[in-house]
C-alpha positions in Angstrom: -8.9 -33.5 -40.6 -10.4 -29.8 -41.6 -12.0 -27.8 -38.7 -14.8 -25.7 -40.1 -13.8 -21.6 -39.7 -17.0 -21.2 -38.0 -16.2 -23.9 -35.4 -12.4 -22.9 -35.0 -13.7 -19.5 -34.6 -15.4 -20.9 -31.4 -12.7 -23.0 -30.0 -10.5 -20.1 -30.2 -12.8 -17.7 -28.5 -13.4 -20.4 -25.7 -9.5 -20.9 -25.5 -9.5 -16.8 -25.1 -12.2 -16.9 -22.7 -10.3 -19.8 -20.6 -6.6 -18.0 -20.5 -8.7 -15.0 -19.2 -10.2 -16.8 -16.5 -7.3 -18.7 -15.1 -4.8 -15.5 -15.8 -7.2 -13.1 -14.8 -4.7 -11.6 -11.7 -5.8 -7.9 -12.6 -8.5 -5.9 -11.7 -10.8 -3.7 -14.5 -9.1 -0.8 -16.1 -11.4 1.9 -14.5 -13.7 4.7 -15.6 -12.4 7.4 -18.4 -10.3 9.7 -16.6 -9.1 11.4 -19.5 -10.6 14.7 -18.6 -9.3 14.9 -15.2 -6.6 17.4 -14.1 -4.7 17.0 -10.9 -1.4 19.2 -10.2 0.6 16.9 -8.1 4.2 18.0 -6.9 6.8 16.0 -6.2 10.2 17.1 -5.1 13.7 14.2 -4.5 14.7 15.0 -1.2 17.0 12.0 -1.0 18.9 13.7 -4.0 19.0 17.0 -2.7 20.4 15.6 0.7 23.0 13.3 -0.7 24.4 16.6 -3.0 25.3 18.3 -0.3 29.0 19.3 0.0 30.1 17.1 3.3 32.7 19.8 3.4 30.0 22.7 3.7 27.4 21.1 5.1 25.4 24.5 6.5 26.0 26.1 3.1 23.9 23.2 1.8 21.6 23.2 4.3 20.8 26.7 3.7 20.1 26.3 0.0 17.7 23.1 1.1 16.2 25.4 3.5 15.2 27.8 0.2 13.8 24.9 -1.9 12.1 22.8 1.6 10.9 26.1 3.7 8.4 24.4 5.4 9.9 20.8 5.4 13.6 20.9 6.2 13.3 21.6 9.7 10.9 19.3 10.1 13.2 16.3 8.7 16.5 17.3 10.6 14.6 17.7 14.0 11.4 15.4 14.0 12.1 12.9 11.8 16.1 12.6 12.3 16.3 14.5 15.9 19.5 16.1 14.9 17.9 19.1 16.9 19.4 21.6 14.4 16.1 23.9 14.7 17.3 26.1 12.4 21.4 26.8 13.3 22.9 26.4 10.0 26.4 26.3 11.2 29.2 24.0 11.3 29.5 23.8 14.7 26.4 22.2 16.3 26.7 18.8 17.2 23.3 17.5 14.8 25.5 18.9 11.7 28.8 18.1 12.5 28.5 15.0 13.8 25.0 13.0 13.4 24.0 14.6 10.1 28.0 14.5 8.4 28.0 11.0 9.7 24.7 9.9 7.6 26.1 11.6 4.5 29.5 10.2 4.8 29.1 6.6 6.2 29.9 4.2 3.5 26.1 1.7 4.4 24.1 5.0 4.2 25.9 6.3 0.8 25.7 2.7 -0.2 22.1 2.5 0.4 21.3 5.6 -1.5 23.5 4.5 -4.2 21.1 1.6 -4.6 18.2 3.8 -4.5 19.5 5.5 -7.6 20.1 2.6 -8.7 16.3 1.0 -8.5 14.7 4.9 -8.9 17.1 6.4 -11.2 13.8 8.8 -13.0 10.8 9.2 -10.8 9.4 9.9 -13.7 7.6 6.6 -13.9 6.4 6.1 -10.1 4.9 9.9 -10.8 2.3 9.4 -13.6 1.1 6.0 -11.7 0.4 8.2 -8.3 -0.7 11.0 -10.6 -3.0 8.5 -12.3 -4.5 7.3 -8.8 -4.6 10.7 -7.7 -7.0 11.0 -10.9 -9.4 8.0 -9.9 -9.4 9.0 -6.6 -10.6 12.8 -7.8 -13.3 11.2 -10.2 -14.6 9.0 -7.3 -14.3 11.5 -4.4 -14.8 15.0 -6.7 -13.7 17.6 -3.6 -10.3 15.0 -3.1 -6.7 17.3 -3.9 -3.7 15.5 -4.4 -0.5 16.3 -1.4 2.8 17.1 -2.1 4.9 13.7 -2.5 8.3 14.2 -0.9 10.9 11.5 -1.8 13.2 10.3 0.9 15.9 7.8 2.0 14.7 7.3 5.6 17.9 5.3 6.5 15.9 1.8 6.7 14.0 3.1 9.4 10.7 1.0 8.1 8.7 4.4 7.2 7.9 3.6 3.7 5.0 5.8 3.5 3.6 8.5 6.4 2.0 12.0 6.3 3.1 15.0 7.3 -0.2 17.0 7.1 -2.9 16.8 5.1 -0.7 18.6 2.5 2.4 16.7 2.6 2.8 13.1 2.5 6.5 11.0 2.2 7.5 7.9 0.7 11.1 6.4 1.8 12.3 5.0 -1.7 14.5 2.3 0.8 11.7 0.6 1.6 10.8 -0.5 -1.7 14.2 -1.7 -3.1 13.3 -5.1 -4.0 12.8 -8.6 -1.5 15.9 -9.1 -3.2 17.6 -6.3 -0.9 19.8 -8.2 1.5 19.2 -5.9 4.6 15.6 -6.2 5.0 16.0 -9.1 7.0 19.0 -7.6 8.8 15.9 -5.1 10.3 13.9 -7.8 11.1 11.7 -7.8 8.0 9.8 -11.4 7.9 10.2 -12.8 4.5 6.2 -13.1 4.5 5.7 -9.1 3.9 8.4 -9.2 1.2 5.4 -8.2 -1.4 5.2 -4.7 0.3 8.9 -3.6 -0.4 8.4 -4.2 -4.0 8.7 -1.3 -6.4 5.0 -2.1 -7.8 3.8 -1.9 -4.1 4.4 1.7 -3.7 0.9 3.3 -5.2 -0.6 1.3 -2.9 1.4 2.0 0.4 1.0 5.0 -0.4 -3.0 5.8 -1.0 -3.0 2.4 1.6 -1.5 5.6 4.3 -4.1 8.5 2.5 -6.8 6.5 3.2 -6.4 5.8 6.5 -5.2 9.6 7.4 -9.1 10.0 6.2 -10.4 6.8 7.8 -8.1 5.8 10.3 -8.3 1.8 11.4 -10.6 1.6 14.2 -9.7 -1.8 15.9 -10.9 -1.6 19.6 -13.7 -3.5 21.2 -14.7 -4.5 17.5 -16.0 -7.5 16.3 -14.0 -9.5 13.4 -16.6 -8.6 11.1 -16.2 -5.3 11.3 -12.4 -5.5 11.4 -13.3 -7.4 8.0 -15.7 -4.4 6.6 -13.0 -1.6 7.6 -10.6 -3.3 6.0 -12.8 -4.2 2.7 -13.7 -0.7 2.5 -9.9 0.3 2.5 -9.0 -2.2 -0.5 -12.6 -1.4 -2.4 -10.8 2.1 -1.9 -7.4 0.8 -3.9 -9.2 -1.5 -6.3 -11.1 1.8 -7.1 -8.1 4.0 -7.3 -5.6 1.7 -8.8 -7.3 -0.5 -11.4 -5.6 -2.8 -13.4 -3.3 -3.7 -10.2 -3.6 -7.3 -9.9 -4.7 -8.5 -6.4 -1.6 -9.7 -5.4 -0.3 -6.5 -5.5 -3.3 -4.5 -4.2 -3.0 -7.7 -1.0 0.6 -7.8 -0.9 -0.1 -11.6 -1.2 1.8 -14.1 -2.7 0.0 -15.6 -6.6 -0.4 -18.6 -5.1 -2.6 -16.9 -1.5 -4.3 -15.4 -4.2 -5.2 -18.3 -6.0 -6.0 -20.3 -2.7 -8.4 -17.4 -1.6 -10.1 -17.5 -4.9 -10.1 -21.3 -4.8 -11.4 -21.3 -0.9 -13.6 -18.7 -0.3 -16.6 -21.2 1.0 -14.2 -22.7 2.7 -12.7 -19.9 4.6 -16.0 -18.0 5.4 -17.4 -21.0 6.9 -14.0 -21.2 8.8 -14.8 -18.3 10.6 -18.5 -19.0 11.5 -18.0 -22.4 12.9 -15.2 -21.0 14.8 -17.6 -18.5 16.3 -15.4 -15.5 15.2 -17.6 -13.7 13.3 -18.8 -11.9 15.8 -16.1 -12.3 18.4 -14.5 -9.4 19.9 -10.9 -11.3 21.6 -8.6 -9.1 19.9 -6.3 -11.9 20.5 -8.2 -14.0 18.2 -9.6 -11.8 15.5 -6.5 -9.0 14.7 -4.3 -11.8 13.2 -6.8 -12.1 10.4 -6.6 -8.6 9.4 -3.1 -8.0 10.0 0.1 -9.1 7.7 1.2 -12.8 9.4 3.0 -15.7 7.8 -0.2 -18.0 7.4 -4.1 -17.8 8.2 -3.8 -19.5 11.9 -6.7 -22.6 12.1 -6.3 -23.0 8.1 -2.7 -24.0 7.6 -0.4 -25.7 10.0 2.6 -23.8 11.1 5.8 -25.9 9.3 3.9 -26.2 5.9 7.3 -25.7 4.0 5.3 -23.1 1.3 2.5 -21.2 2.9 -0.7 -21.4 0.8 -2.4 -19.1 3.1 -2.0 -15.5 3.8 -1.8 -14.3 7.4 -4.0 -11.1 6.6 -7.0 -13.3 4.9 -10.2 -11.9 6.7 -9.2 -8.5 4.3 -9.7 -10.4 1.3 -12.9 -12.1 2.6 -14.0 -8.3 3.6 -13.1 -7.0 0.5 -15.4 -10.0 -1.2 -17.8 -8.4 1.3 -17.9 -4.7 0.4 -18.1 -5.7 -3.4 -21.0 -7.6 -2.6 -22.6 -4.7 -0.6 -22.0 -2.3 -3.4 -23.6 -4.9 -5.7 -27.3 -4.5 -4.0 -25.9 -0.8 -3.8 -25.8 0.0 -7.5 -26.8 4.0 -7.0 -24.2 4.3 -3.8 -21.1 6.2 -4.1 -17.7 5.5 -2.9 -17.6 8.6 -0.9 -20.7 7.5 0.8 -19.7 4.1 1.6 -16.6 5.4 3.0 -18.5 7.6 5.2 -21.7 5.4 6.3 -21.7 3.4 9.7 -23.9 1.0 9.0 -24.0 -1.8 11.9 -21.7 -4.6 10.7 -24.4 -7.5 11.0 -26.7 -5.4 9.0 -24.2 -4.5 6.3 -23.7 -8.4 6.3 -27.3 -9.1 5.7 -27.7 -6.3 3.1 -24.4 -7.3 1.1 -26.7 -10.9 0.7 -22.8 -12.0 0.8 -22.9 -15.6 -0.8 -19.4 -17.4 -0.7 -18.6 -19.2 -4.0 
């Protein structure tokens, strides 16, 4: 049998059209950015450390101090409590015991033998934070990029914090792989595994600049506001990082993703006839907006593969704010960010209709 052009034309575009909508894990690919400039500096602390002559440490120390003026002390004595403060001797204990210890004890030379191993270039993780850094200029025009510090915090579960509002660090251990057999030796539940991922670094990290700008504000709030803080925060990263699928951007599992997509009716009328809309138990409404294994009330506890991600009332948030900024075509990102509206009235004026 002979299919007309015209007609397998069709089929084909409708095949196209399908794959798109049943593979369709990323987000859009973002406004043109291509005249954007944004100087971002980014130093490998981790390396510098680790090249250190364990035989002259202070020597070393004092060339670090020449190349991280304004951050060396601060990682020796706040960050590592060494309490060096500046004694670039041999003698004080911090040197010649705590910090020769970290750069000579076979777990931590082995653990930053594996970070050279997963971040041999940084060359790569640069251009996508540069890139963000980009979006986040074009959406917020007055926004400057921090310096990016690189470190091996030790497994100490800092994968992304500030300094200041010039200085920000990402610990490249915490994003080795799930695959990394001492996460669970820290007590890392196999449910955040998504978050130690290489591809989850952007987002830890503009995950921590936005909320050094808009810090979480979870007291005496209701769950729908929990919700619309949180919504605003991942509008933020869809808006920053496009082209990051949502499992990614939600350190959720494909399949939470898929179930969320699949239930979103389902789940918003979970939490109205539940009366935790507008509940204020913390007990009750902070497991929704927080990483957990499952979404509590939706999934029962020994399902053997968890459909349901813990930290579901952000998605439904998320689902939220787009909606708002929907009836909101003229609104800005910077002024959403920045406007308080009452949660029930942000609600009503999102005219929020789950699929």
């Amino acid at each position: 049998m002979r299919i007309h052009k015209s007609l397998l034309f069709r089929l084909i575009t409708i095949s196209l059209f399908a794959f798109a909508l049943t593979t369709g894990c990323k987000n859009d690919t973002g406004p043109d950015i291509s005249n954007i400039k944004v100087d971002l500096k980014t130093s490998r602390f981790d390396l510098d450390l680790y090249a250190i002559d364990t035989n002259h440490i202070a020597d070393g120390l004092q060339k670090l101090q020449a190349k991280y003026p304004d951050f060396l002390n601060y990682y020796l004595d706040t960050l590592r409590a060494y309490n060096i403060h500046g004694h670039f001797t041999d003698t004080p204990k911090g040197i010649d015991s705590d910090l020769r210890a970290d750069l000579t004890y076979k777990d931590f030379v082995n653990l930053e033998d594996t970070i050279k191993k997963v971040f041999p270039d940084i060359s790569e993780t640069d251009k996508k934070l540069t890139d963000g850094f980009r979006y986040m200029k074009y959406y917020l025009p007055a926004s400057t990029p921090p310096r990016i510090i690189y470190l091996n915090m030790g497994l100490s579960k800092w994968a992304t914090f500030p300094v200041d509002r010039n200085t920000f660090c990402i610990g490249l251990d915490m994003f080795l792989g799930p695959q990394f057999p001492y996460y669970r030796s820290i007590g890392v539940p196999d449910y955040m595994d998504g978050h130690f991922r290489k591809n989850y670094l952007p987002v830890s990290l503009f995950h921590t600049v936005y909320e050094f700008i808009h810090p979480f504000s979870p007291d005496d709030k209701t769950l729908l506001d929990l919700m619309i803080q949180r919504g605003k925060e991942q509008y933020f990263l869809h808006k920053v990082l496009p082209g990051t699928p949502d499992s990614v951007l939600f350190g959720f599992k494909q399949i939470q993703v898929d179930w969320c997509r699949s239930n979103e009716n389902l789940l918003y009328n979970f939490f109205i006839h539940q009366d935790l809309i507008y509940s204020k138990d913390a007990h009750l409404t902070t497991q929704y907006v927080n990483d957990g294994p499952y979404a509590k009330g939706l999934e029962a506890p020994d399902a053997p593969v968890k459909t349901t991600p813990g930290n579901i009332g952000t998605w439904l948030g998320y689902k939220i704010v787009s909606a708002y900024m929907e009836q909101h075509p003229k609104m800005t990102l910077a002024e959403l960010l920045d406007q308080h509206t009452d949660p029930a009235k942000f609600l009503d004026e999102a005219k929020y209709r789950p699929k």
